[in-house]
C-alpha positions in Angstrom: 15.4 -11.1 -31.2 16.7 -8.1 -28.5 16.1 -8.5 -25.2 13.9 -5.9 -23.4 16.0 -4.4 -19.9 16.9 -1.8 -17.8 14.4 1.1 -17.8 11.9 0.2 -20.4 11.5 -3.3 -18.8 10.5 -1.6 -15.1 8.1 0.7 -17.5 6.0 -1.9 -19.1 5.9 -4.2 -16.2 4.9 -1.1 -14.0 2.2 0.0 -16.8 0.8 -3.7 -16.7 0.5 -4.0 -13.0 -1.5 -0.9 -12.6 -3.4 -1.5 -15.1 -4.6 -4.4 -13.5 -4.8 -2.8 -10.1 -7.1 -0.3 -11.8 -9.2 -2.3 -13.5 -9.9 -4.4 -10.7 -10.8 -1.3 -9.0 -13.1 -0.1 -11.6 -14.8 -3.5 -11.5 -15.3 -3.4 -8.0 -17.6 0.0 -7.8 -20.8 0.3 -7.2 -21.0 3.4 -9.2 -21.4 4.2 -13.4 -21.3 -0.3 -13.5 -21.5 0.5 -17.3 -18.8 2.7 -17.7 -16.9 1.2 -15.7 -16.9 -2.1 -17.6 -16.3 -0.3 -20.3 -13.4 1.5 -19.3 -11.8 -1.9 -17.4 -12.1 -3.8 -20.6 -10.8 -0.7 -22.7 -7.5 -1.3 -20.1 -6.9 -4.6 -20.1 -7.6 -4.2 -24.1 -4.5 -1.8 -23.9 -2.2 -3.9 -21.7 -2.8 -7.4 -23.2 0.0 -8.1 -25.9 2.6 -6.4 -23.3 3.5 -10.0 -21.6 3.8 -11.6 -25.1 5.7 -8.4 -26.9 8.6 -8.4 -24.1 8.9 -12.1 -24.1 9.2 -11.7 -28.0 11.0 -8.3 -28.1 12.2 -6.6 -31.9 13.3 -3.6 -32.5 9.9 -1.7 -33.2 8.3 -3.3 -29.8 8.7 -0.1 -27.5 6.7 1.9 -30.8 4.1 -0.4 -31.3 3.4 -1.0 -27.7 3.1 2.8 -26.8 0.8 3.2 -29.6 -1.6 1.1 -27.5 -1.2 2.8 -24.5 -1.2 6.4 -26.3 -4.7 5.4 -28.3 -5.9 4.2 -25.1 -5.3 7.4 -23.1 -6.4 9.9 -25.9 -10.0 8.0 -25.4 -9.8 7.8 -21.6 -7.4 10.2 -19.6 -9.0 13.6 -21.0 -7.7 15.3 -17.9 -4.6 15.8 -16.2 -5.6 13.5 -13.3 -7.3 10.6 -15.2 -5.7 7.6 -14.8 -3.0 7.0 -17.9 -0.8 4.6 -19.3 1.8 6.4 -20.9 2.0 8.4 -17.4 3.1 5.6 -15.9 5.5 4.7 -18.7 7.1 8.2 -18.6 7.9 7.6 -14.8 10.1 5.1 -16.0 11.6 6.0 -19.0 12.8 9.3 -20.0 
């Protein structure tokens, strides 16, 4: 089993923490309840193997877990200033 550091270890703790921060913010509004419910669970959905994958980190890890994020920004970031995963991951890993 590799150990997950350096880079790629700020990147998916950053991407976990905002995702939080934003779905607790989504859950809070008073506006488009539905949606955002929706869009909150669809989040934490995304983000929820992250703690497990870098405790248990292989080689394929990084691959599998930015597939999550990537499916769940092709359904939910449509525009340049949605909120997005794999933006937040690219801040942190080049």
């Amino acid at each position: 089993m590799a150990k997950i550091t350096g880079p790629m270890h700020a990147a998916y703790t950053a991407v976990l923490r905002e995702a939080i921060l934003a779905s607790k913010s989504l859950l809070i509004r008073n506006t488009n309840l539905m949606d955002n419910v929706k869009k909150a669970s669809a989040l934490l959905d995304a983000v929820s193997i992250i703690p497990e994958t870098m405790f248990r980190w292989e080689n394929d890890s990084d691959a599998i877990l930015r597939k999550r994020l990537e499916y769940f920004d092709s359904i939910w970031a449509k525009e340049e200033s949605d909120f997005s995963l794999m933006k937040i991951y690219r801040r942190l890993v080049v």
